[in-house]
Structure formats: structure tokens, C-alpha cells
N, C-alpha and C positions, 0 to 999 in steps of 0.2 A: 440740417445738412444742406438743404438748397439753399438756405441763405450765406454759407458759407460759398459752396459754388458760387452766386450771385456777387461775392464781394469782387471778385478783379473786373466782372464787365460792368459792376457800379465804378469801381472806379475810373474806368477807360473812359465811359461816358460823362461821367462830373469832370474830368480833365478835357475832353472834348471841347465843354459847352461852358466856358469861362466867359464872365463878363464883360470881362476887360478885350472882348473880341477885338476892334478897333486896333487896340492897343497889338494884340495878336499877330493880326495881317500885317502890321507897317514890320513889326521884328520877321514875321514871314517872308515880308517882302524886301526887306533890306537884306536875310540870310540870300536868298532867291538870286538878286543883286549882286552877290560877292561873290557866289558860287561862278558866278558868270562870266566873271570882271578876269579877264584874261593875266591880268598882273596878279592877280590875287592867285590864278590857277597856278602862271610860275613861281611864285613865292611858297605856293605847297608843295611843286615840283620840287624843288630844292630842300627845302623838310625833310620830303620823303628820299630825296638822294642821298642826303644825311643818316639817314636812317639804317638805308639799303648799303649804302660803302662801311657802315659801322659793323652792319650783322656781315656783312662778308665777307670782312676782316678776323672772323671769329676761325680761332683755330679750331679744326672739326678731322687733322690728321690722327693726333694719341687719341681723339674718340672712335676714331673708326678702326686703328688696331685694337683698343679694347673692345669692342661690340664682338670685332672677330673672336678673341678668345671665349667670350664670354655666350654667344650661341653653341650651344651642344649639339655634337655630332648629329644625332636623330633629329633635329630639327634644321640640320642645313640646306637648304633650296636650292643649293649650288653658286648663291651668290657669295661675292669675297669682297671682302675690303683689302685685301695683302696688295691689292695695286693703286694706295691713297698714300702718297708722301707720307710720313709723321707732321710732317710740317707743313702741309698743305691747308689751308683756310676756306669756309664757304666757297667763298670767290673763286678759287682756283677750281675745284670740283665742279661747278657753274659751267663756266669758262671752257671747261675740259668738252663738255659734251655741245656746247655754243660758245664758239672764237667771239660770236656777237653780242654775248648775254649781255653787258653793260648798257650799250647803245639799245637793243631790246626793252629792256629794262625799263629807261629812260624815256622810250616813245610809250609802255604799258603804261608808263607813272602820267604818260603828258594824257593820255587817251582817259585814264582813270578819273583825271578832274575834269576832264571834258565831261564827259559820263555823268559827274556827279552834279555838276550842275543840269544838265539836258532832266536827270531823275528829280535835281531840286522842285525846278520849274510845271514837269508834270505833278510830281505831286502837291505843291503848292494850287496846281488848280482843283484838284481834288479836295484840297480841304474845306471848300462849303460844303460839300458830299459826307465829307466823312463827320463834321460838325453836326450836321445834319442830320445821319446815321444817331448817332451818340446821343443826341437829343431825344429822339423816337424813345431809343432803349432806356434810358432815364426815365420817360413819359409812363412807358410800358412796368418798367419794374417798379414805380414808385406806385402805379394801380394794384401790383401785385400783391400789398400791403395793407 
């Protein structure tokens, strides 16, 4: 049984501590790079805008009159769907409660690759730490043996 526990943090640590480190860092450090690269940020922005006007295009008005039927008396909370167009989509519903959601949206999606690069970059310095980590635990569990 403990050697079965022991397989996923063997294998965490043998993915860890790869040879080909070198090799490693330069792909670490080129992702690190492009997460960073502000053209590359709006080129994901637009992905993800793509994304976002697609789902929220999705009609969600006959889903929301059937929910209504479809919740039974005794468990009503007093919310309603009876005031969702039939024809109303994501978007609108969005929209409804933020005139702004779009442009919102927009600056969450610009701030979200910002983000992701700031998280690439720290955890890229973390990774001699966490290589390092992983090494130990290999070390350790392979004397376990």
C-alpha cells in the first residue's frame, strides 16, 4: 500500500529532475518571454474575446423558461426566471445587470495576461527550488528501498 501512495510523489520528482535541464530552462525561459511580450498578451486578448462574444451569443432565454417550469413548488427560493426574454442570449442577461460588462470584460481579459505572465516569471524563479525539492524526495524515497 505505501508503495502505491508513493507512486505520484515518485513521479512528481522524476519529472522534476530531468536531464535535459538546460534544455529545460531555455523552453522555461522562452515560455517566461512570451507570456511577457505584450503583442503576444493582445494576440491572447483577442482569442479570448473570440471566445467570450461566442459564449455570449449563446441563447440562455428558452433555458431559463424551462428551469422555471422545471423547479418544483417546494423548492422555490423565490427566484424567477419569468423576467428573461425567450430570446435573450448570455450577453444580454450580462449586460442587464452591467451596461459595462463588454468593456469590463475586456480590461479582466487585458489584466488576466498581464497576471499570467507576472505568475510565469515568479514561478519560473522558483523552479531551481522546486527541481530541488524533487531531487531530495527521489533521494529520500529511492533509500526507502
Amino acid at each position: 500500500m505505501r508503495s502505491l501512495f508513493s507512486l505520484p510523489l515518485l513521479a512528481v520528482s522524476l519529472s522534476l529532475s530531468v536531464p535535459a535541464a538546460a534544455q529545460d530552462e531555455a523552453a522555461e525561459s522562452e515560455m517566461i518571454d512570451k507570456l511577457n511580450d505584450p503583442e503576444f498578451q493582445d494576440d491572447m486578448v483577442s482569442v479570448m474575446s473570440g471566445f467570450m462574444t461566442a459564449m455570449m451569443d449563446l441563447p440562455i432565454g428558452q433555458f431559463a423558461a424551462a428551469m422555471e417550469k422545471a423547479v418544483p413548488e417546494d423548492l422555490n427560493d423565490g427566484e424567477t426566471f419569468s423576467n428573461v426574454d425567450p430570446d435573450a442570449t448570455l450577453g444580454d442577461l450580462a449586460a442587464r445587470d452591467n451596461p459595462d460588462f463588454n468593456a469590463d470584460m475586456e480590461d479582466k481579459m487585458r489584466k488576466g495576461t498581464v497576471m499570467m505572465g507576472i505568475m510565469a516569471s515568479e514561478f519560473g524563479a522558483l523552479l531551481p527550488q522546486l527541481k530541488a525539492i524533487g531531487e531530495k524526495m527521489k533521494r529520500r524515497m529511492d533509500a526507502l528501498e
